[in-house]
N, C-alpha and C positions, 0 to 999 in steps of 0.2 A: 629666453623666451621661446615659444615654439614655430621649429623652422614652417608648421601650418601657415602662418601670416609674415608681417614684415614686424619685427621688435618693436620696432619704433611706432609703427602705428597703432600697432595694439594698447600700448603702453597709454598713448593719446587720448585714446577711447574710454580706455579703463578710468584713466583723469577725469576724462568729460564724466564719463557715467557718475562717477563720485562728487563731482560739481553740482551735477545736476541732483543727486539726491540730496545733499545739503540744501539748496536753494526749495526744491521741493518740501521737506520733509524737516527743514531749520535747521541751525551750523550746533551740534548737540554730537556727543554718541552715538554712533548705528553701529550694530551688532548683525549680521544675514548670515545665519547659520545655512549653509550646502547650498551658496551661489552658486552652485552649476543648476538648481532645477531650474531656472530661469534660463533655457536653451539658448535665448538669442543676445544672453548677458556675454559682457568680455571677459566676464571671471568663469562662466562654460566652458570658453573658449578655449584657454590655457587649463585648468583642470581635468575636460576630458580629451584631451591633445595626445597624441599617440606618442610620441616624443615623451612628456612630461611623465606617463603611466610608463611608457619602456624603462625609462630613467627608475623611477622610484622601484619597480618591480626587480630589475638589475641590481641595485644595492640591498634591498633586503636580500635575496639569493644567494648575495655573495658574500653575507656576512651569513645566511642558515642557508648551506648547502643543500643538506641533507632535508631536513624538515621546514622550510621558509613559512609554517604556518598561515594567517590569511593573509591569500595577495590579491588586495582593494584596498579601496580610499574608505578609510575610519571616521574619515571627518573632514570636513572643511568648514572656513567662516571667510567672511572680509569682514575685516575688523576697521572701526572710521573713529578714530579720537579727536573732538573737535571742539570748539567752544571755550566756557571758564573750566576747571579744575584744581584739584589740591594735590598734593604731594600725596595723601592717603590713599590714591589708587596705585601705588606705585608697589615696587618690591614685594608681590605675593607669587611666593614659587611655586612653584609645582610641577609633577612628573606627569608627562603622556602619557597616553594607552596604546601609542602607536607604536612602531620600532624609528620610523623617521621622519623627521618632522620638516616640511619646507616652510620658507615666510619667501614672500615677494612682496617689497614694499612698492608703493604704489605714490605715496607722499611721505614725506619728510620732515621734519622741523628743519628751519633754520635757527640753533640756538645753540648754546653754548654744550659741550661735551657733558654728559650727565642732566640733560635738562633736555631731550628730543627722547624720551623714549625708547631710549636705547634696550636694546634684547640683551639679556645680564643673564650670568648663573654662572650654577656648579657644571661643568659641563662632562660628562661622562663621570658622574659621582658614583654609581653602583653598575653593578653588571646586570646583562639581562637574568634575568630569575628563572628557575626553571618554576617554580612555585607560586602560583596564583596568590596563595595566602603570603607568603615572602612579599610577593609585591604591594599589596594591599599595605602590611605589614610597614614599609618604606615610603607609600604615600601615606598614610595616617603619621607617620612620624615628620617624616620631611616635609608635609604642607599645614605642621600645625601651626598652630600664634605664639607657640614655645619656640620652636625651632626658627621660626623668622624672626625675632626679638632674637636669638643668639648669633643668624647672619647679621642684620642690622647693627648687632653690634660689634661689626666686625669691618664694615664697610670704609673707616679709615685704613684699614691694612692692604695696603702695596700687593694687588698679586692675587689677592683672595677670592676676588668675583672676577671673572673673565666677561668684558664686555664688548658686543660684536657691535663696530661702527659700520652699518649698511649703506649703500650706495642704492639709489634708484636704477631702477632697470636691468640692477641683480637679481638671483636667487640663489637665496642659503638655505643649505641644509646642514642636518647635526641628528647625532640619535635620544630624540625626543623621551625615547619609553631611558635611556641610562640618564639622561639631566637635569638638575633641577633648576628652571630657568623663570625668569620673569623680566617685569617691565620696569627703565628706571623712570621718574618722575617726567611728564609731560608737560612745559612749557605753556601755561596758562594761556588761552587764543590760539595756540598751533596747531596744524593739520597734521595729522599722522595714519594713513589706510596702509592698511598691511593684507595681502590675500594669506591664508594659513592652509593646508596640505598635510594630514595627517594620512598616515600607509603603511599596514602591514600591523597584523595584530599576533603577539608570539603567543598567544595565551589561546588563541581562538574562542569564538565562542562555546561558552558550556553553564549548566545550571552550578554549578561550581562559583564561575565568574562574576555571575549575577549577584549571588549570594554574597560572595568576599565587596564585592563594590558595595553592597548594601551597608555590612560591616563597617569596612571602609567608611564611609560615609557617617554613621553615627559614632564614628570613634573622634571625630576631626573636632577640634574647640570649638564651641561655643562662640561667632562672633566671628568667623574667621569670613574675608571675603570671598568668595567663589570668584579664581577668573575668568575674563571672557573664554579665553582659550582653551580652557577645561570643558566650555558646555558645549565646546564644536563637535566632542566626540563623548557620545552616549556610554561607552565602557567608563568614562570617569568613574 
């Protein structure tokens, strides 16, 4: 958490604030894409935290030396899963647009392993791409309804998906733009907010970019869900 405040309180707050839009706004899904424009929110607070930007801007650097392309925040969400649900929002992967991706969760399930929404994936499945159309090329394939029916069925195999059991009052990171990562099934009733931190764009902006996500985008099945965390960041 960021040495700005005390961990612990901030952490507090961030609960309350999520209490209270529940109770406001009904115990349902909320999705807030770029919590920090809300200056006096506790997810500002930590997002634009000099601490939290040194951190993210230092690991992209020191993995592109030479070239670190864009150094900013790509995207952010607080993501709130709440309420009834089914197993179908579950297991939809996909790659970032970012180089690194944070999650801080904020709530938890209390539920059995594989039934809290656990953050799952390929983790470091391709390299970063020099090639915009490469990349393109790798989300149309890896986030089709083909390609998830072949993990899916593979999710009894020992080893095959790496799943990250999170602790409240962590934060994880992992490189977003090389994994293909998703969400496991949500515990029917249970509370799950996660803050999301995407940073650092190796592709930079270009009419190039634009064009290939366009692509991208009409090449993806028919049917296939979009997830929350794909719309945090408009390069999708």
């Amino acid at each position: 958490m960021p040495p700005e405040c005390r961990p612990d309180e901030w952490l507090a707050h961030a609960r309350e604030d999520i209490e209270d839009r529940l109770r406001t706004h009904g115990t349902r899904d909320h999705f807030i894409q770029s919590p920090q424009d809300d200056e006096d929110s506790d997810a500002a607070v930590f997002i634009k935290s000099r601490s939290v930007v040194s951190l993210l801007t230092d690991i992209v650097c020191a993995r592109f030396p030479d070239d670190p392309g864009t150094l900013q925040l790509t995207g952010s969400a607080l993501r709130i899963v709440a309420g009834p649900r089914g197993e179908g929002d579950a297991y939809w992967f996909h790659y970032d647009a970012s180089v690194v991706t944070m999650v801080v969760p904020i709530f938890l399930p209390e539920a059995a392993p594989g039934d809290a929404g656990e953050l799952v994936g390929l983790f470091n499945k391709r390299p970063f791409r020099r090639s915009v159309f490469a990349n393109i090329v790798d989300k149309a394939v890896g986030q089709s309804a083909f390609y998830r029916k072949h993990i899916l069925g593979k999710l009894d195999n020992a080893g095959y998906l790496h799943r990250v059991d999170m602790k409240v009052g962590d934060a994880y990171l992992f490189w977003g733009y090389r994994s293909l990562h998703g969400n496991m099934p949500c515990e029917s009733g249970a509370l799950r907010a996660t803050l999301l931190l995407h940073f650092g764009r190796p592709h930079g902006s270009s009419k190039a970019l634009t064009t290939a996500v366009r692509i991208g985008q009409s090449l993806r099945s028919i049917g296939q869900k979009p997830s929350d965390e794909e719309t945090a960041v408009a390069a999708h």
